[in-house]
DOMAR-459736 format. One line per 5 residues: number of its first residue (from 1); their letters; for each residue z, y, x of C-alpha. Coordinates in steps of 0.001 Angstrom, whole numbers, plus 500000, padded with zeros to 6 digits. Example, Ala and Ser with C-alpha at 12.3 -4.5 7.8 and 13.67 -1.06 7.14 Angstrom:
<nodes>
1 = as = 507800 495500 512300 | 507140 498940 513670
</nodes>
This chain:
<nodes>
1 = xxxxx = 472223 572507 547684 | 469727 571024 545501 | 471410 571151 542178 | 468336 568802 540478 | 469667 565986 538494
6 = xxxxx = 469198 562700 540054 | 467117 559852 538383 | 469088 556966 537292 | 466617 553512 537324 | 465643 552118 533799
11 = xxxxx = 467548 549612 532847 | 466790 546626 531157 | 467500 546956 527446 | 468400 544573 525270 | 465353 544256 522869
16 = xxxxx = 463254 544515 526025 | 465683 541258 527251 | 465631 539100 524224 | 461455 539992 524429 | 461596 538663 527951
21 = xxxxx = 463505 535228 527073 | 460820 534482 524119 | 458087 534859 526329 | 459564 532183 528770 | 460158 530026 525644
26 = xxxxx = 456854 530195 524500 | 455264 529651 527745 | 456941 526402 527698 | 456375 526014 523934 | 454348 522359 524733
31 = xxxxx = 457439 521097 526816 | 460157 522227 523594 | 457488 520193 521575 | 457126 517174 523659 | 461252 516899 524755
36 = xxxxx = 462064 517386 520675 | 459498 514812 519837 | 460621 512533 522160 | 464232 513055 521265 | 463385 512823 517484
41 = xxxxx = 461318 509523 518361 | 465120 508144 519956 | 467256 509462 517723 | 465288 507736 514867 | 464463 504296 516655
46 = xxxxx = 468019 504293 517063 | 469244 504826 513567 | 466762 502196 512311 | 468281 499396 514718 | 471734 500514 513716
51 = xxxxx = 473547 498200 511204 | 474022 500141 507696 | 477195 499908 506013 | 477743 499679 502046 | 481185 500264 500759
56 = xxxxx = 482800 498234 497557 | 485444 500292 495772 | 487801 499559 492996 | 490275 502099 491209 | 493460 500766 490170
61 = xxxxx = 496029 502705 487627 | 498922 503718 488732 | 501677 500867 488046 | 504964 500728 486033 | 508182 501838 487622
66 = xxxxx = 508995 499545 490093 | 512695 500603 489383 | 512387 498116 485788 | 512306 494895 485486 | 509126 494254 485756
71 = xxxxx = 506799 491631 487332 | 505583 493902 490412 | 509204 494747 491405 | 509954 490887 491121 | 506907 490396 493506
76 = xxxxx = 507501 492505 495771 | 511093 490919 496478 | 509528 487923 496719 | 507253 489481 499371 | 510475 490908 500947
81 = xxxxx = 509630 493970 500142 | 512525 495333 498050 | 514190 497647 500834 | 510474 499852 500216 | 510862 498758 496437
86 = xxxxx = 514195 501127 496552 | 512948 504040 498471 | 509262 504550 497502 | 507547 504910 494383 | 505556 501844 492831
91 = xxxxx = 502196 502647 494202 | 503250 502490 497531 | 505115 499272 497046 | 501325 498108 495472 | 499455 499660 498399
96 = xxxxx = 501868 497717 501185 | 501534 494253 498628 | 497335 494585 499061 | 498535 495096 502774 | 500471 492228 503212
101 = xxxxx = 499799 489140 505402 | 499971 486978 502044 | 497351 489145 500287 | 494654 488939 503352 | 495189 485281 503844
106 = xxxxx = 494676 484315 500104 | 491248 486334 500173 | 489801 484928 503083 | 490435 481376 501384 | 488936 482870 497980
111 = xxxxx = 485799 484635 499744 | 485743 481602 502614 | 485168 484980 505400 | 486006 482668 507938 | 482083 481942 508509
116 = xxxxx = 481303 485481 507721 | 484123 487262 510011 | 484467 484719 512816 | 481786 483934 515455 | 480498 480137 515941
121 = xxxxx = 482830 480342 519447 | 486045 481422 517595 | 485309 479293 514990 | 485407 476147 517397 | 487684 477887 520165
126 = xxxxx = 490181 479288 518060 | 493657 477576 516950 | 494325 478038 513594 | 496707 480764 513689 | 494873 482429 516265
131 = xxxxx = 491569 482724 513513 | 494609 483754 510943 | 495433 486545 513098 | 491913 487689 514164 | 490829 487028 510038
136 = xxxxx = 493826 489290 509001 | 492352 491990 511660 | 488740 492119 511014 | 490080 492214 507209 | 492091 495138 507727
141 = xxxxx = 489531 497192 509457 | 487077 496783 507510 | 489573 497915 504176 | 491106 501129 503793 | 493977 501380 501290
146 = xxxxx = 494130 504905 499610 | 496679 506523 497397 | 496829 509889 495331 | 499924 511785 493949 | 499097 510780 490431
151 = xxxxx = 499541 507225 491731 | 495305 505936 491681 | 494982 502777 493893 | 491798 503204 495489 | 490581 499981 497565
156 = xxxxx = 487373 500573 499743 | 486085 497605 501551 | 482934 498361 504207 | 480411 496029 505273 | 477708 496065 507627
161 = xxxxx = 474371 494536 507752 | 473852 492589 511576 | 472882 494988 514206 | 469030 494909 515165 | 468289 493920 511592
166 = xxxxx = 465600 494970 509485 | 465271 492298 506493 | 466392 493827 503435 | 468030 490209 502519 | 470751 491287 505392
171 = xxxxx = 471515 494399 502906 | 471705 492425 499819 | 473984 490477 500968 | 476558 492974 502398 | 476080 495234 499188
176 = xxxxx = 477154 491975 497015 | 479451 490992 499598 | 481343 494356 499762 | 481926 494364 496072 | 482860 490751 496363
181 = xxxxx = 485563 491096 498939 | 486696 494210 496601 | 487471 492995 493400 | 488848 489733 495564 | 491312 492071 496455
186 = xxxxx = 492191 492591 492534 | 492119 489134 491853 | 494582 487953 494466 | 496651 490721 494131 | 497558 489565 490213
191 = xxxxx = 497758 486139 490787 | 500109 486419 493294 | 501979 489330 491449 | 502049 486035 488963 | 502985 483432 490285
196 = xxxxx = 505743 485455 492698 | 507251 486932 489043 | 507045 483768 487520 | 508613 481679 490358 | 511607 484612 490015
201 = xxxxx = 511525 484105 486326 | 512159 480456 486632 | 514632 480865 489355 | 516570 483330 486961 | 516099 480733 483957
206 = xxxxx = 517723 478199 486129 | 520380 480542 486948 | 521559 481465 483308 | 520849 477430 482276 | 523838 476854 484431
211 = xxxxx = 526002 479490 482938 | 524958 478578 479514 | 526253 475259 480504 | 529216 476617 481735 | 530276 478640 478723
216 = xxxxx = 529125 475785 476144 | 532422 473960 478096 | 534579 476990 477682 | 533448 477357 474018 | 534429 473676 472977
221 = xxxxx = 537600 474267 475165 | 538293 477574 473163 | 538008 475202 469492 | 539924 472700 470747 | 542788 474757 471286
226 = xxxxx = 542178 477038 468233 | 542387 473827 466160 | 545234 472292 467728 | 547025 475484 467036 | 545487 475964 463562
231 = xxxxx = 547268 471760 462710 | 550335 472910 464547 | 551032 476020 462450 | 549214 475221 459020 | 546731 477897 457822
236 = xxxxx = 547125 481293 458969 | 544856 484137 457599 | 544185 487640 459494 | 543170 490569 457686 | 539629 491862 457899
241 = xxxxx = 540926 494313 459777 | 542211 492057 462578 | 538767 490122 462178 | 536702 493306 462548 | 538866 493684 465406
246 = xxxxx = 538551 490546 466943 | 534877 490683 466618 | 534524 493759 467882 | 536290 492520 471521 | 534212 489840 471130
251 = xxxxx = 531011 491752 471205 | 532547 493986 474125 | 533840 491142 476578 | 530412 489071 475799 | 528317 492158 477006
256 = xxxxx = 530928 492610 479885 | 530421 489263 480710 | 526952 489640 480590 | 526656 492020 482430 | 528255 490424 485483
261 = xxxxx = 525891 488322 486053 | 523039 490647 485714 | 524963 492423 488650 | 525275 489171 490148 | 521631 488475 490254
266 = xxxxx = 520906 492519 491032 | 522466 491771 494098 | 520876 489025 495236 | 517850 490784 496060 | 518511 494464 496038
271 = xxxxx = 521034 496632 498242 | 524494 497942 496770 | 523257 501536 496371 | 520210 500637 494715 | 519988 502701 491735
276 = xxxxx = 519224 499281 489333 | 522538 498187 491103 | 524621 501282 490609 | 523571 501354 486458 | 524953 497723 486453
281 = xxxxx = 528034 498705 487474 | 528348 501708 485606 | 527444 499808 482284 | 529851 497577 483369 | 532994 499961 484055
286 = xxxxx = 531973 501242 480553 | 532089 498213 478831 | 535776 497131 480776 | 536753 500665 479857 | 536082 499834 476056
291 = xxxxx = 537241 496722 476097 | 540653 497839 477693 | 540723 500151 474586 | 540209 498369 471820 | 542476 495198 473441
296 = xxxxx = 545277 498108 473720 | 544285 499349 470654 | 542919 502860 469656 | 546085 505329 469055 | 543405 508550 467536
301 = xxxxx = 542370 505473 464803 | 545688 505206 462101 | 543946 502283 460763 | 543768 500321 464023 | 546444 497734 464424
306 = xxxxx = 547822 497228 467889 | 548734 493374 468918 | 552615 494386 469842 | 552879 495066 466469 | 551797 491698 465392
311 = xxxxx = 554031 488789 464750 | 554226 486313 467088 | 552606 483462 465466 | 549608 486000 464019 | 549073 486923 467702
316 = xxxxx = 549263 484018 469159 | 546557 482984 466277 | 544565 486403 467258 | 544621 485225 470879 | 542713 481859 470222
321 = xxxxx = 540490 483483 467575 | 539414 486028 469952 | 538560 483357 472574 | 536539 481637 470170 | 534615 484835 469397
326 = xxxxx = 533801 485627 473030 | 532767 482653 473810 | 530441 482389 471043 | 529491 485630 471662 | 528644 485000 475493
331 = xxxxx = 527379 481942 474478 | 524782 483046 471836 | 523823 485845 475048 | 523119 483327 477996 | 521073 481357 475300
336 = xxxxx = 519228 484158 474635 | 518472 485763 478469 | 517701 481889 479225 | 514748 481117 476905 | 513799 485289 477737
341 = xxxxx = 513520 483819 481963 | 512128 480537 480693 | 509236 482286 478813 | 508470 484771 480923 | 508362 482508 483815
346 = xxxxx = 505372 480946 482050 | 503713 483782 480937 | 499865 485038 481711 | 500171 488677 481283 | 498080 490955 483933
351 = xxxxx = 500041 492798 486317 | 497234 495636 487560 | 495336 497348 485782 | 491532 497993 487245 | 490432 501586 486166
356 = xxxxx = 486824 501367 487749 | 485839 497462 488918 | 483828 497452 492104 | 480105 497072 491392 | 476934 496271 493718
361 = xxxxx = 476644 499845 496062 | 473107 500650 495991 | 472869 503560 498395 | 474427 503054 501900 | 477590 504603 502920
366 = xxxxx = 476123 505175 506617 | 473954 505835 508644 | 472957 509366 506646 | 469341 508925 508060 | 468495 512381 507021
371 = xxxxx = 471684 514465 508109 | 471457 512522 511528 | 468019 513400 511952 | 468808 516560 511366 | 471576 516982 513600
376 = xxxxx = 469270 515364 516205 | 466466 518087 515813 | 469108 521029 516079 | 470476 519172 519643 | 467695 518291 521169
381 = xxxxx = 466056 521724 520461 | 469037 523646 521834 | 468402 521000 524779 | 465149 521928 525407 | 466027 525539 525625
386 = xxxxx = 468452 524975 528251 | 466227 522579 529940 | 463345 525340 529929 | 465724 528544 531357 | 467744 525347 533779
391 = xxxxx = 463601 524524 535133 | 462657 528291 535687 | 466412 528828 537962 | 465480 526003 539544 | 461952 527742 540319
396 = xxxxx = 463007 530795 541469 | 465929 529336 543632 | 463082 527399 545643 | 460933 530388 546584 | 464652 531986 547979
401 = xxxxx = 466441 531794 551028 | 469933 530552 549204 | 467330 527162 548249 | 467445 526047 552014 | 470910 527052 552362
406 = xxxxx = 472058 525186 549326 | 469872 522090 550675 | 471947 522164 553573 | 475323 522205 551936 | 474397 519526 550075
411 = xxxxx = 473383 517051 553151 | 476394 518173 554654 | 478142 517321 551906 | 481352 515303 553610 | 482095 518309 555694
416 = xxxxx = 482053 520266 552740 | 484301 517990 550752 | 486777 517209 553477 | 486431 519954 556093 | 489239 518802 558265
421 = xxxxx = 488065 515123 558174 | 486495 515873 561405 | 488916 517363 562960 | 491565 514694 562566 | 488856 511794 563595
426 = xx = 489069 513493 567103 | 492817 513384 567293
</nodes>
């Protein structure tokens, strides 16, 4: 047996491989030049017909508590948006107000983008609330609406020149229109934070002018029987004790009083668990609780005098003098929230605050001419690599048998698609 080792064939190594695929790449180095100069040529034809796009921005600071009193939370129950008033903080209750039908309807009035947003057709085609509702579209797409945790506002507003455009009067005027429609938003935002606050201002005034009417009828009522009683039974005189007393109850049922109808009108726009709500009624169980107290009189205070232990006639006299107090008392405080509605419902006083105003973009947000091109040379060079090694299979499979085999496949390609087609024709 001959015990002679046998010779294995050379193989192709790798260096010897990666050798052999550069030669075929530079053998074809003028067709990677001409498909990447053609595809460059394209790709920048292309992004020179495209319209650009500038963006208008405005940064807004975050805004009060919406859980206070305050003009936004007034708006946005005027909007009917108090259910999101009670479970979201008050930059989203802003963000949803610049999102709201009322805002996007005011600014196309303001910025007249019926002409710019609406084609001739839809302009003479269109009903009216049809163009609201395409208007209130084109608006929101072109405006995005961003919020951060520290509560920032940020209001972006994109607009494009015409497509096939090249004068740079087209960009001039979306630059200055961008910013524009961007601070519009601003604008209409705080007037109609305004005028919804101040119409909810005026309501409220109206409401309290009523009850201030109301208790200036229970207050004459209250002297009128204080000085019937006072002719009736001569002079009587209470201690300043008893008046301190008397005053003090007077103080308590006015802010109980008072409180009512803050819960009243609490309740009239927000839901029973809301938090404003449920501190309304708390205060309000305090101030009963006190009152209840000092009516019953405080049994820890040895000085305190209790109204059993009255006489008659000085209780009696104590009962009408503590009417007249609380009704002074609630009196002098409807007087008081009514001219604080009244002036507030005529007030001028900003209700956002702009932390950077939008100003004339001068470099376009897209397209990125130079990170396209880019991108564009990297593709269409890996192209033309695959192109090249796709071209020299295609080569090699010709001067092979497979090529005629393959050709015939693919004329026969219903039999090879449905190979029992055939067969069931002839049944």
């Amino acid at each position: 047996m001959n015990d002679a080792p046998i010779a294995t064939p050379p193989s192709l190594e790798k260096p010897t491989l990666i050798r052999h695929y550069v030669e075929i790449l530079l053998e074809n180095f003028g067709f990677i030049v001409r498909f990447v100069a053609i595809a460059l040529t394209i790709g920048i034809v292309a992004l020179f017909l495209v319209p650009r796009t500038y963006v208008g921005k405005v940064v807004l600071m975050p805004p009060e508590d919406p859980n206070k009193q305050n003009p936004l939370s007034q708006a946005a129950g005027a909007l009917g948006l108090s259910a999101l008033a009670q479970q979201a903080n008050a930059t989203d209750v802003l963000a949803e107000m610049l999102k709201s039908a009322a805002i996007a309807d005011s600014l196309v009035a303001q910025e007249d983008l019926e002409n710019v947003l609406l084609s001739k057709r839809e302009r003479e085609e269109k009903s009216p609330s049809e163009k609201r509702e395409i208007l209130r579209k084109e608006l929101a797409d072109l405006t995005k609406i961003l919020t951060n945790k520290a509560g920032y506002i940020t209001i972006e507003v994109k607009i494009s020149t015409p497509a096939f455009s090249f004068s740079s009067v087209d960009d001039d005027s979306a630059r200055r229109r961008a910013a524009r429609i961007a601070n519009g938003y601003v604008a209409v935002l705080d007037r109609t934070n305004r005028r919804l606050a101040n119409l909810k201002s005026l309501y409220n005034a109206e409401y309290f002018a009523e009850q201030v009417a109301i208790a200036k009828r229970e207050l004459d009522s209250a002297y009128a029987n204080f000085e019937r009683f006072q002719k009736s039974n001569k002079a009587i005189a209470l201690s300043e004790q008893m008046k301190f007393q008397m005053e003090t109850l007077s103080r308590l049922k006015a802010q109980m009083l008072a409180e009512e109808l803050q819960l009243d009108l609490l309740l009239r726009d927000r839901q029973p668990n809301d938090m404003l709500v449920v501190e309304s009624r708390m205060r309000l169980n305090e101030y009963r609780k006190k009152y209840e107290e000092a009516l019953q009189g405080n049994s820890s205070d040895k000085l305190s005098l209790r109204f059993e232990e009255m006489p008659a006639v000085s209780r009696e006299y104590a009962n009408y003098y503590r009417e007249v107090k609380i009704h002074e008392e609630v009196y002098g405080l409807l007087k008081q929230l009514y001219f604080k509605e009244r002036v507030q419902g005529y007030r001028d006083t900003p209700t956002v605050v702009v932390l950077d105003s939008a100003s004339v973009p001068f470099y376009r947000a897209s397209p990125k001419r130079g990170l396209m091109t880019g991108v564009t040379f990297v593709v269409s060079l890996f192209a033309a690599f695959i192109a090249v090694f796709v071209r020299r299979w295609i080569t090699r499979l010709k001067n092979e048998d497979d090529y005629a085999r393959i050709l015939a496949l693919l004329k026969n390609w219903r039999s090879l698609l449905f190979p029992k087609s055939k067969s069931v024709l002839r049944e």
